[in-house]
VMD Tcl script that draws the C-alpha trace (Angstrom):
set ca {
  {45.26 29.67 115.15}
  {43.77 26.93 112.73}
  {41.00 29.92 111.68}
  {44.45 32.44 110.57}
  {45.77 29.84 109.00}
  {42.98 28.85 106.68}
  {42.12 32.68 106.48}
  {45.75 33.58 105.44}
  {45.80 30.31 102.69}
  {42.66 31.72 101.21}
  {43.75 35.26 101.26}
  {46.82 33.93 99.01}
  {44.80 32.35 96.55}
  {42.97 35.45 96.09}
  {46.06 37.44 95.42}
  {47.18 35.32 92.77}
  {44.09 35.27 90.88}
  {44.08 38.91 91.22}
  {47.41 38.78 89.49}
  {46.84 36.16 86.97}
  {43.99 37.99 86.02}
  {46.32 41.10 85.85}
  {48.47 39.35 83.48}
  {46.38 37.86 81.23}
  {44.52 41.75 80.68}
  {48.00 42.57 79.73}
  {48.91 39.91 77.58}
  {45.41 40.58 75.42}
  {46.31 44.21 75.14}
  {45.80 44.84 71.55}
  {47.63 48.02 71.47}
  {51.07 46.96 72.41}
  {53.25 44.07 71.46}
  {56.60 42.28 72.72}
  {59.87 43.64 71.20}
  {62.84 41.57 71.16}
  {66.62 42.00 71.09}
  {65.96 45.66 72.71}
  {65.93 45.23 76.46}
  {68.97 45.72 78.79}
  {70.09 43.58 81.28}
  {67.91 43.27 84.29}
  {65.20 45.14 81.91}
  {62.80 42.50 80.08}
  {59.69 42.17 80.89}
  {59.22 38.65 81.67}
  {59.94 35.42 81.48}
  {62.24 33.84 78.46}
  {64.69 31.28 78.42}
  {66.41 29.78 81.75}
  {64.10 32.04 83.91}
  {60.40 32.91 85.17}
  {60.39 36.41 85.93}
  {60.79 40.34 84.46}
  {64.48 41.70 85.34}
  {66.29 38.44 85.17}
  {67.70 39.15 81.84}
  {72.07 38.81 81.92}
  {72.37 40.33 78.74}
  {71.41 43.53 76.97}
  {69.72 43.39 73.54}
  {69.65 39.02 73.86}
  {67.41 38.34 71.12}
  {65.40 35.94 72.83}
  {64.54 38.58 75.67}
  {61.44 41.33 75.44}
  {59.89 44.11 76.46}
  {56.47 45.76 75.60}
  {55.93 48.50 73.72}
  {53.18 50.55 71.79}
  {52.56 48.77 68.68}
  {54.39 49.47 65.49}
  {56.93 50.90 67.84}
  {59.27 47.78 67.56}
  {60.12 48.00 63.86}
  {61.36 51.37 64.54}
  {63.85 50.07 67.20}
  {67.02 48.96 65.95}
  {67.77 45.35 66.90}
  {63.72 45.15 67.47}
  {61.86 42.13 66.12}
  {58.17 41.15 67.20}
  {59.73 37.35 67.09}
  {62.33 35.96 69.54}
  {65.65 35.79 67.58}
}
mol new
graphics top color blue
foreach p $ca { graphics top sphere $p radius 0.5 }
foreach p [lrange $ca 0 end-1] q [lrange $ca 1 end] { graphics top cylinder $p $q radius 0.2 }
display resetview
């Protein structure tokens, strides 16, 4: 039981190094770029203010909330800004 235990703890810490990893690759991906003031409710991407986590957004098109898109896409949006607002 103590073996599972251990076994199940390390398995854990493996996952979240696989997805910390994950995130960081995305966050250094040079061909896209966070657009604010564009996502709907439930939408964004991650975390902003008041919360940790993609779809926890309350409010569409809050200026403080983002999404990723291709780069150069943003300025096109209307509402989009590569800055929180």
């Amino acid at each position: 039981m103590k073996t599972t235990l251990i076994s199940s703890a390390l398995a854990g810490l493996m996952a979240l190094g696989a997805v910390t990893a994950t995130s960081q690759a995305a966050d250094d991906d040079k061909s896209t770029e966070k657009c604010y003031g564009v996502a709907k409710a439930g939408k964004n991407d991650c975390a902003a203010k008041g919360h940790a986590c993609a779809g926890q957004s309350k409010t569409d098109a809050d200026g403080k909330e983002w999404v990723k898109v291709p780069k150069g896409t943003c300025e096109k949006i209307v509402g989009g800004s590569t800055s929180p607002k």
